[in-house]
LOFI-424941 format. One record per residue: residue in three letters; x, y, z of N, C-alpha, C in turn. Coordinates in steps of 0.02 Angstrom, whole numbers, always signed. Each point is the difference from the previous one (the first is absolute). Layout:
R ALA X Y Z X Y Z X Y Z
...
***
This chain:
R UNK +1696 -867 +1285 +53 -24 +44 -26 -56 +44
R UNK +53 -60 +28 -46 -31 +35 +6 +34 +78
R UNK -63 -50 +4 -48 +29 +77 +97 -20 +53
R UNK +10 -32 -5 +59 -27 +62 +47 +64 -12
R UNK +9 +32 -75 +69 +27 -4 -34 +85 +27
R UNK -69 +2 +3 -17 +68 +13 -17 -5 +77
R UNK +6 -68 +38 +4 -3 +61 +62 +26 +21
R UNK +53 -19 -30 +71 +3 +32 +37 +76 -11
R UNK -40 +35 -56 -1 +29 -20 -16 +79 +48
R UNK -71 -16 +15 -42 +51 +76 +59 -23 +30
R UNK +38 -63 +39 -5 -10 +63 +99 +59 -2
R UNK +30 -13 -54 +57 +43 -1 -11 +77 -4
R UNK -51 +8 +4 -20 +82 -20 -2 +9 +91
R UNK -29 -39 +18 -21 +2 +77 +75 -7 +41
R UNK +52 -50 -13 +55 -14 +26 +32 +92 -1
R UNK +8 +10 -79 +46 +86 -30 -50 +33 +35
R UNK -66 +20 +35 -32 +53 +33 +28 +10 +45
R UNK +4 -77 +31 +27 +6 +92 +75 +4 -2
R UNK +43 +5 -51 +59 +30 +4 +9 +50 -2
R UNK -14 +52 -50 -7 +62 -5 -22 +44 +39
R UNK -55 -30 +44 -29 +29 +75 +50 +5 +25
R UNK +46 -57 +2 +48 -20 +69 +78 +57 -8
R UNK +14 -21 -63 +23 +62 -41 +24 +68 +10
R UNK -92 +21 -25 -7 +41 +16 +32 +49 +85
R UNK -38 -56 +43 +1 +26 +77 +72 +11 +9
R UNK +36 -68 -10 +71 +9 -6 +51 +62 -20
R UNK -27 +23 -29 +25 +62 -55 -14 +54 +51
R UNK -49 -15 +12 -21 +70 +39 +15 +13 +66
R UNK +26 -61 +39 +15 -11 +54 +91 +25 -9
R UNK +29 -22 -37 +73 -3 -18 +9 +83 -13
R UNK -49 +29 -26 +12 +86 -12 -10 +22 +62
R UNK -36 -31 +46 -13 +31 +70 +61 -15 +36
R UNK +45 -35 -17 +52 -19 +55 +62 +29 -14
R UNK -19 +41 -62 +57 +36 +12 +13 +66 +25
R UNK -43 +15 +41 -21 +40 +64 +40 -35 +55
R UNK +43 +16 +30 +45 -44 +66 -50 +5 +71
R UNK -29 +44 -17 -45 -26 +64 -51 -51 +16
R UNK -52 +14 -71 -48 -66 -34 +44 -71 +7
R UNK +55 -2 -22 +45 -47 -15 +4 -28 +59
R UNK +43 +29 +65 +9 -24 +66 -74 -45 +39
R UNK -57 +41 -19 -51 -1 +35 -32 -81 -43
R UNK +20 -5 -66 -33 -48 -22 +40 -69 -21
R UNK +66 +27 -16 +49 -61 +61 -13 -35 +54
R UNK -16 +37 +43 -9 -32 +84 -67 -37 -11
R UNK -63 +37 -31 -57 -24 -17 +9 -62 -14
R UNK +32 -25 -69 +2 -65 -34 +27 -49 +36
R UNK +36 +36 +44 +46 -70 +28 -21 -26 +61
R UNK -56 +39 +46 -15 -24 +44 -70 -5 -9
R UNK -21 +4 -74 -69 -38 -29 +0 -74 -31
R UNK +74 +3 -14 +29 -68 -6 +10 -52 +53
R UNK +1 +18 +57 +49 -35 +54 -60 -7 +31
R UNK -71 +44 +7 -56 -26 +24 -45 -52 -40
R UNK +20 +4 -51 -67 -34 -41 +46 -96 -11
R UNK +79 +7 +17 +40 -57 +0 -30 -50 +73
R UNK -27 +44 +55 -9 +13 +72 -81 +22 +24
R UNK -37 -15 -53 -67 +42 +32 -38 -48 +29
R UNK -4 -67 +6 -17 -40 +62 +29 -8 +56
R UNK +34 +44 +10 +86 -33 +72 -36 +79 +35
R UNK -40 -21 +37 -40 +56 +62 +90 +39 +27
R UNK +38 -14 +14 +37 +37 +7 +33 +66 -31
R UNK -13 -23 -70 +28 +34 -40 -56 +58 -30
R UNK -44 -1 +29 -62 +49 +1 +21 +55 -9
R UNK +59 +42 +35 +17 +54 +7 +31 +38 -72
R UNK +19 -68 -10 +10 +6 -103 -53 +28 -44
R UNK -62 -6 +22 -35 +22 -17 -12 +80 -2
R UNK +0 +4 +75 -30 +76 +6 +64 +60 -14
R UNK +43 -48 -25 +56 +47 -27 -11 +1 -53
R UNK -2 -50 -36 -14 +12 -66 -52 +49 -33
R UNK -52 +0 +48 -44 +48 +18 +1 +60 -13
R UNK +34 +7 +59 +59 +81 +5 +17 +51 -55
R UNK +38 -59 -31 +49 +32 -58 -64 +1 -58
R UNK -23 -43 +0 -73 +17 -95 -17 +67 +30
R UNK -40 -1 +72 -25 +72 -6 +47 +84 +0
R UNK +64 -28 +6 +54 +44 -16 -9 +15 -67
R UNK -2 -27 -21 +8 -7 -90 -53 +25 -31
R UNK -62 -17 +19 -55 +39 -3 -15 +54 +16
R UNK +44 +25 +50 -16 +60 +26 +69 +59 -45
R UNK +56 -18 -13 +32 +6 -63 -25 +24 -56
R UNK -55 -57 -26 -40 -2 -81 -39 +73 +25
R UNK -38 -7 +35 -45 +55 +15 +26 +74 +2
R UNK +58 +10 +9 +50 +60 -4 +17 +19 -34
R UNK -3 -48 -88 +19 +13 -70 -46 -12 -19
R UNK -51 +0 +38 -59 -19 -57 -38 -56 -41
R UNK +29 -57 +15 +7 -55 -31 -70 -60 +41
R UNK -27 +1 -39 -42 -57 +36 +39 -73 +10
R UNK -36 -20 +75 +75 -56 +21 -39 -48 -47
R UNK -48 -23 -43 -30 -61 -22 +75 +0 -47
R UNK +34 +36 -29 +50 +11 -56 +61 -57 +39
R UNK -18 -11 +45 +53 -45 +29 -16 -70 -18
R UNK -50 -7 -28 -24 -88 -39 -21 +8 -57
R UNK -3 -60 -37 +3 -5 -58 -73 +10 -15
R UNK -41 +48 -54 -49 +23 -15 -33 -55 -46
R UNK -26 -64 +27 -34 -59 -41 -74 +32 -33
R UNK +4 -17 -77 -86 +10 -5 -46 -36 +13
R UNK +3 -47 +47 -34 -56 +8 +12 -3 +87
R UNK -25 +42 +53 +10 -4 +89 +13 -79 +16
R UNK -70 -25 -51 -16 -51 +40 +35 -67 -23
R UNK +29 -22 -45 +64 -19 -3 +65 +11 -9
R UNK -4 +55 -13 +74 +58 +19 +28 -51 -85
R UNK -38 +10 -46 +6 -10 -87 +59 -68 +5
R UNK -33 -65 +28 +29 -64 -5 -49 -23 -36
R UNK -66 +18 -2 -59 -51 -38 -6 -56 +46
R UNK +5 +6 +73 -26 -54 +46 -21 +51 +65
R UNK -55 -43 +18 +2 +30 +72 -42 -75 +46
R UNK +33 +14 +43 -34 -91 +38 +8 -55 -48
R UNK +43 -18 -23 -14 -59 -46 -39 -13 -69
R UNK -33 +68 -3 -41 +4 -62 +41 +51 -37
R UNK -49 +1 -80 +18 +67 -43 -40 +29 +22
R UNK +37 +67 +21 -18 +58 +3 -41 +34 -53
R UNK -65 +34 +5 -36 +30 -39 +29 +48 -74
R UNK +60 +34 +37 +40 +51 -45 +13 -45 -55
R UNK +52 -61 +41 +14 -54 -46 -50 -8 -53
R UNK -52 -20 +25 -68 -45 -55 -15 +44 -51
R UNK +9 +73 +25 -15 +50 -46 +17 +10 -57
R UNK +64 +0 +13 +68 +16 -54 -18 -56 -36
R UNK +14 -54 +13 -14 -75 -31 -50 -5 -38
R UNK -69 +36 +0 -50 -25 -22 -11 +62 -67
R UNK +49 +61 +20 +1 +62 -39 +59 -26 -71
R UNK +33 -30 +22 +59 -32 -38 -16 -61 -30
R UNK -57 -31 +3 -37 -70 -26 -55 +49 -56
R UNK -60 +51 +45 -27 +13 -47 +16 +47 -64
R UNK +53 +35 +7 +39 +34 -31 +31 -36 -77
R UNK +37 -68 +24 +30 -28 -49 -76 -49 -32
R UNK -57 -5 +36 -51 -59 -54 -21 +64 -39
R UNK -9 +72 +31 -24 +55 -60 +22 +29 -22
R UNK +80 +3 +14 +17 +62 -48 -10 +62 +29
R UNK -13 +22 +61 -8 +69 +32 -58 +13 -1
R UNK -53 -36 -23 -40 +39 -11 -45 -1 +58
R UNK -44 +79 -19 -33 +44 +49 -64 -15 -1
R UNK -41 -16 +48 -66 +3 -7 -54 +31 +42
R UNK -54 +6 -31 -59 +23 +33 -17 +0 +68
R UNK -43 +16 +40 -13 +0 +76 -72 -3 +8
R UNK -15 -18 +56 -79 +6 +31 -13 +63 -3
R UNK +49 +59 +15 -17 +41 +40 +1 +62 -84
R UNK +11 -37 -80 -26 +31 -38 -91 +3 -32
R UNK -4 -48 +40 -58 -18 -33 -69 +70 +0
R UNK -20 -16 -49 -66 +52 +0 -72 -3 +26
R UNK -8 -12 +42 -90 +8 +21 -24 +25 -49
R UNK +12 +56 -19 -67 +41 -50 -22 -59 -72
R UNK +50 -50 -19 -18 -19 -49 -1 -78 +8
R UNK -16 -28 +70 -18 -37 +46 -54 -23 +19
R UNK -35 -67 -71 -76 -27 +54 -12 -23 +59
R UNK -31 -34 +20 +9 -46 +71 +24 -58 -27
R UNK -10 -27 -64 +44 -55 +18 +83 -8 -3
R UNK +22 +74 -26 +71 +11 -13 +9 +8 +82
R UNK -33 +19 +24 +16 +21 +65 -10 -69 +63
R UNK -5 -45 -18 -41 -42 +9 +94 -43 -14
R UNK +6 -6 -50 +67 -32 -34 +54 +35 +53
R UNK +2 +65 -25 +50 +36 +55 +20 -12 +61
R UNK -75 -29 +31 +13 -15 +86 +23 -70 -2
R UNK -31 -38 -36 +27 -61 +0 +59 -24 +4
R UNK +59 +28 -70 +63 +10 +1 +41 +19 +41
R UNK -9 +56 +26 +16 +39 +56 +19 -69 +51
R UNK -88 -35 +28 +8 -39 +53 +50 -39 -14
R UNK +16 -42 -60 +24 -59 -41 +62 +27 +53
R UNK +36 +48 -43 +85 +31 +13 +2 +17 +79
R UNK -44 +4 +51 -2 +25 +55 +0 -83 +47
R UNK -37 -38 -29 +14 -62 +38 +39 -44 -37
R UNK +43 +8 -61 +30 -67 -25 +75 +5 +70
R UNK +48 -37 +5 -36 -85 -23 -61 -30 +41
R UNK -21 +29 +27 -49 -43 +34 -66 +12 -29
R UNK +7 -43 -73 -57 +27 -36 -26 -104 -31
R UNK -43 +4 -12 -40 -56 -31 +1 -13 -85
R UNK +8 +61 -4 -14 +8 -88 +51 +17 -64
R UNK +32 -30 -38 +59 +4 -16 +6 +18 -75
R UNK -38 +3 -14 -16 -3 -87 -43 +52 -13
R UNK +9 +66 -17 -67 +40 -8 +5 +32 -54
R UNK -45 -18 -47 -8 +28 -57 -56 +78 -1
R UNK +25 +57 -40 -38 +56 +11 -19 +4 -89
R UNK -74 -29 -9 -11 +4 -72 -51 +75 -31
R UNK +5 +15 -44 -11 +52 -36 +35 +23 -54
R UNK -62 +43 -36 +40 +28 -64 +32 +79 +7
R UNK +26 +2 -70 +45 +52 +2 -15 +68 +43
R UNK +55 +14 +30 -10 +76 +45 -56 -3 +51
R UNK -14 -56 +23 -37 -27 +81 +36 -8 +42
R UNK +62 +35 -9 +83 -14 +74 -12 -61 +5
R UNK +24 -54 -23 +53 -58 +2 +68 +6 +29
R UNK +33 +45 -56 +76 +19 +2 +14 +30 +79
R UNK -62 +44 +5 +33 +46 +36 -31 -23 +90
R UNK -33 -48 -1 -11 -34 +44 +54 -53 +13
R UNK +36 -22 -23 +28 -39 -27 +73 +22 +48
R UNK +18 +66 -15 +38 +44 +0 +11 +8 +57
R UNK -63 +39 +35 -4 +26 +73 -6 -97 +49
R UNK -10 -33 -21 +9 -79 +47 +86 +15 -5
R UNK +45 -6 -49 +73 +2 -25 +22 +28 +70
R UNK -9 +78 -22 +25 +70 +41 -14 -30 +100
R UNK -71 -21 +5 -9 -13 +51 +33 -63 +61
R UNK +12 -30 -60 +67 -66 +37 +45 -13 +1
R UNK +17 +56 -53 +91 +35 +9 +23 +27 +50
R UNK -66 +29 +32 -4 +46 +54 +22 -41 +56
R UNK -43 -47 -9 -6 -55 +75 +70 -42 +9
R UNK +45 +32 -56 +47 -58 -10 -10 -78 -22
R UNK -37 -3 -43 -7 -67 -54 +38 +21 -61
R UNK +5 -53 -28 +53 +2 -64 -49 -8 -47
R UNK -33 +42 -61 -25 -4 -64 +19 +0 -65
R UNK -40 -39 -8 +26 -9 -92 -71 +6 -35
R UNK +19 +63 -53 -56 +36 -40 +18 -25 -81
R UNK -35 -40 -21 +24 +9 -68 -85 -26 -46
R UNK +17 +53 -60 -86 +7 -39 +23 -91 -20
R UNK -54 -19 -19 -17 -62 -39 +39 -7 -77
R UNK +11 +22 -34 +8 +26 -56 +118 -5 +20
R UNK -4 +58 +51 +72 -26 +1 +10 -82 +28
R UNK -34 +2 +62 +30 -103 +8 -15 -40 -54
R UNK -34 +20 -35 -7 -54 -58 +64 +19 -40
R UNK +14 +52 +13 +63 -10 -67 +60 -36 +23
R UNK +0 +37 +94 +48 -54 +38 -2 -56 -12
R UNK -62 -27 -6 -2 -85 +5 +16 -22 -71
R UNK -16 +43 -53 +35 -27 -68 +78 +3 -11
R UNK +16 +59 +29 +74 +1 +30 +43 -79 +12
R UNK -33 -11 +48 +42 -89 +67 -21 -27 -45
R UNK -68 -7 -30 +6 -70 -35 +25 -3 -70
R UNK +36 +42 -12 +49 -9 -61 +89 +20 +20
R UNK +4 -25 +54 +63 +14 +50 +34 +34 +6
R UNK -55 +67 +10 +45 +70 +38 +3 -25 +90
R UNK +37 +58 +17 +32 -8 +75 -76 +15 +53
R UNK -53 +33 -23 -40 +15 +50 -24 -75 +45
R UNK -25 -3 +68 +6 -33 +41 -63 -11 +27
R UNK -47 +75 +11 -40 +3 +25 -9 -7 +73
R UNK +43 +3 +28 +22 +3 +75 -28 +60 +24
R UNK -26 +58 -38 -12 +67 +47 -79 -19 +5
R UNK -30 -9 -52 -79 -33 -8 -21 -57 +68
R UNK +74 -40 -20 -29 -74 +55 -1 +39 +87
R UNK +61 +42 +9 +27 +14 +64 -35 +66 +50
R UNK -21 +35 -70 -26 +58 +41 -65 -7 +36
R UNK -14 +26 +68 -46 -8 +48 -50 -1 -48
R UNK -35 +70 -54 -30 -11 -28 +15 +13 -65
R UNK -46 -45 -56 +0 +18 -43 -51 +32 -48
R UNK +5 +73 -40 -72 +11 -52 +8 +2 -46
R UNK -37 -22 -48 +6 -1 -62 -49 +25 -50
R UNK +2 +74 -16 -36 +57 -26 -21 -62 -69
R UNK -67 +28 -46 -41 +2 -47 +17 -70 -21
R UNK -20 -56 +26 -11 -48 -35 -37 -33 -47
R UNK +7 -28 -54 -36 +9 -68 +5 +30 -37
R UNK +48 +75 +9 +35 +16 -52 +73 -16 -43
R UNK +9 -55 +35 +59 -32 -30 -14 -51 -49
R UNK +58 +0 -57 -17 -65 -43 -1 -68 +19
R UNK -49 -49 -4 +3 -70 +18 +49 -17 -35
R UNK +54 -8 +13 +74 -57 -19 +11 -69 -3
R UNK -23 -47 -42 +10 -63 +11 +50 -46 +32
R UNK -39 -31 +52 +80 -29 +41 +14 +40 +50
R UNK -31 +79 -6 +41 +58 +51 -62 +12 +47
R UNK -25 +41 -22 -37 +24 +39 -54 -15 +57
R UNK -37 -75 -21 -30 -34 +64 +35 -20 +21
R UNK +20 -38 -19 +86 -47 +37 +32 +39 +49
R UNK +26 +54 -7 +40 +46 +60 -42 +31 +44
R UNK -67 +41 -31 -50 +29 +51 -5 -49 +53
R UNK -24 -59 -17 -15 -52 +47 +37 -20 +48
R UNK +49 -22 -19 +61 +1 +43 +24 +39 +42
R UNK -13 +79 -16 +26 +54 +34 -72 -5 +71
R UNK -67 +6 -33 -42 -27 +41 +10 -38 +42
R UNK -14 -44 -26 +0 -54 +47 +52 +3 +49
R UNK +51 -16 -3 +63 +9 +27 +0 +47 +73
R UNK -23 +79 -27 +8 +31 +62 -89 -17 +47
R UNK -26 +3 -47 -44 -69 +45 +24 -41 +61
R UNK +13 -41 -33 +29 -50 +40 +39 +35 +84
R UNK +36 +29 -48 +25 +49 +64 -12 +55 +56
R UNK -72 -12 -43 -40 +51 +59 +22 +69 -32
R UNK +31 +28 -55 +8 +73 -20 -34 +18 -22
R UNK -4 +66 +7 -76 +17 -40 +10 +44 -61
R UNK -57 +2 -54 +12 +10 -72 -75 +50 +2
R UNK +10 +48 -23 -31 +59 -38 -18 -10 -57
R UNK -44 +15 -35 +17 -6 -62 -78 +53 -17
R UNK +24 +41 -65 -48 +43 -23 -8 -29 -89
R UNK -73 +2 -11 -15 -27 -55 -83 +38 -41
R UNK -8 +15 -61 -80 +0 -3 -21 -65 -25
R UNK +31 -46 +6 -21 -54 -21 -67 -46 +75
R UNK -41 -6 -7 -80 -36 +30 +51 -79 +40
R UNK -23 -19 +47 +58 -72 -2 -46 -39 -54
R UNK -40 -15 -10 -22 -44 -67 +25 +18 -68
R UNK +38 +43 +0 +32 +36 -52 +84 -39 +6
R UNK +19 +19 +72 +61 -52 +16 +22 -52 -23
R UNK -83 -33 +22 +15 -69 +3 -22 -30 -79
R UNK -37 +43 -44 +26 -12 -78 +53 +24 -35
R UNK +39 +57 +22 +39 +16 -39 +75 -41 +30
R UNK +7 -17 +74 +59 -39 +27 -3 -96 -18
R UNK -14 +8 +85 -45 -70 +10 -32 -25 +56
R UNK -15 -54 +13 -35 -15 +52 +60 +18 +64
R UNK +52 -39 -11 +57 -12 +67 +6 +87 +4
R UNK +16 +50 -29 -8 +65 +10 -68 +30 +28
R UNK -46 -19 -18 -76 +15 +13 -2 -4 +96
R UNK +22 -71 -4 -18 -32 +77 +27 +43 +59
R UNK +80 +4 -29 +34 +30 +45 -32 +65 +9
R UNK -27 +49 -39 -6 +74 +17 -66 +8 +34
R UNK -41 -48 -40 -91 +14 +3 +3 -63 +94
R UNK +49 -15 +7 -6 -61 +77 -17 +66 +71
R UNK -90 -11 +18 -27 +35 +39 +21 +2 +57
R UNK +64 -48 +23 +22 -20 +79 +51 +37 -2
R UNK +29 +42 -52 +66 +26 -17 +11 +73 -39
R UNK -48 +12 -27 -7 +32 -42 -70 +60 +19
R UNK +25 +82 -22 -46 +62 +5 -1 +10 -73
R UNK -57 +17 -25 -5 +32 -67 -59 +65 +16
R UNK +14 +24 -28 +10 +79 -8 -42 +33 -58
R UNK -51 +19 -16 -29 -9 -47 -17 +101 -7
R UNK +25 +33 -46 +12 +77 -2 -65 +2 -65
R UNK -15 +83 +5 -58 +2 -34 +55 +30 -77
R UNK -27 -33 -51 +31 +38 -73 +15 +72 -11
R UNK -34 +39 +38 -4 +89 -16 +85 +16 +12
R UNK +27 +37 -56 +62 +22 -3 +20 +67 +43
R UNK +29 -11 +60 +23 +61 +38 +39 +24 -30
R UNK +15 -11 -33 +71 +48 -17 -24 +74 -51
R UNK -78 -8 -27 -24 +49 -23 -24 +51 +24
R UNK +1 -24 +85 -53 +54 +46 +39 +40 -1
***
């Protein structure tokens, strides 16, 4: 879906919340009034909560106030007689702190960014679920896995205010790539960043896709805060396809300062024979770039 239509998309989910709150209260307020006493008491309430707040700079009209006063704690003292907690008298927002507008002071609201970034990473994966820090195993943990671990950790704990944008985590099979890979994903979903996870092997088919003029766009790759791109080198070299788009997709969020993951057992001198140089530069560039270097031993046997 595009990124604008899944903006407008959150922001109407947010509009129908704060109705339904409002709604809601409404509903519940309207069953209370048909009690003639509630009714009288919250009659007088509204109307001289109206006539103060038309009037609440005019020092005279002060007294509007402490009537209005009056009558809420009537009403409250009412609720309390049936039982009813008086909060039932406003609309129950899941969001206090913008009362579910997706603004608060002029900014988006956090709730907002949330939803937004759950609804971005949602549609670049497909739902999918991933790994955590907090699976990881010590027992089958050298120092330098552990060593990797803290590193990452720091990466996701200070981006954006990070230096390093390109980090390749190389090793062979069953040295957690994937699942390192995984727990970075899980961890900046968290933070509210927007990710896009896709193995090597599928974007290459994407990119054979566009360049024989299917609809894909590549807008979730270019747009998302970050992007990873599981087992590289296991995809077929495609003529015309495959350096051509890697590069581009590179470079590109490069340029933009986004940052790119990428898991591979491919050596970068391995890269930079099996791609090319303009691919080589960008990943193996020391002012920009973490590489990650995992020991071969297969965890997945321990």
């Amino acid at each position: 879906m595009n990124k604008y239509k899944i903006y407008n998309k959150v922001k109407q989910d947010f509009m129908l919340k704060r109705v339904r709150a409002q709604e809601e209260c409404e509903n519940f307020i309207e069953n209370l009034r048909q009690n003639p006493q509630f009714n009288k008491i919250y009659t007088e309430y509204t109307k001289k909560e109206l006539e103060y707040l038309k009037t609440k700079y005019e020092d005279e009209n002060i007294a509007l106030k402490y009537e209005a006063e009056d009558l809420k704690n009537q009403i409250e003292k009412y609720l309390s007689t049936i039982n009813v907690d008086k909060s039932r008298l406003y609309p129950h927002y899941e969001c206090p702190i913008c009362n579910d507008t997706g603004v608060v002071g002029g900014k988006i609201c956090k709730c907002f960014l949330k939803e937004l970034n759950t609804a971005l990473t949602k549609d670049y994966n497909n739902s999918a679920t991933f790994n955590s820090f907090s699976n990881c195993n010590p027992k089958i943990m050298n120092e330098n896995d552990k060593k990797t671990l803290d590193l990452l950790k720091t990466w996701c704990e200070k981006y954006p205010n990070t230096t390093k944008i390109n980090i390749n985590i190389i090793g062979g099979s069953g040295s957690g790539k994937t699942f390192l890979l995984e727990c970075v994903a899980n961890e900046m979903i968290n933070r509210n960043f927007s990710v896009c996870y896709k193995t090597a092997f599928e974007l290459n088919e994407l990119a054979r896709q566009y360049h024989f003029g299917k609809s894909y766009d590549f807008a979730d790759c270019l747009d998302a805060d970050i992007l990873l791109i599981d087992d590289l080198g296991t995809e077929p070299v495609l003529k015309n396809i495959t350096k051509e788009y890697l590069y581009n997709l590179i470079n590109t969020r490069q340029v933009n300062f986004r940052p790119t993951f990428i898991s591979t057992n491919l050596s970068l001198e391995n890269i930079l024979s099996r791609y090319d140089e303009r691919i080589f530069s960008r990943l193996g560039n020391k002012n920009l770039s973490i590489n990650i270097k995992l020991d071969s031993k297969d965890k997945r046997l321990l």
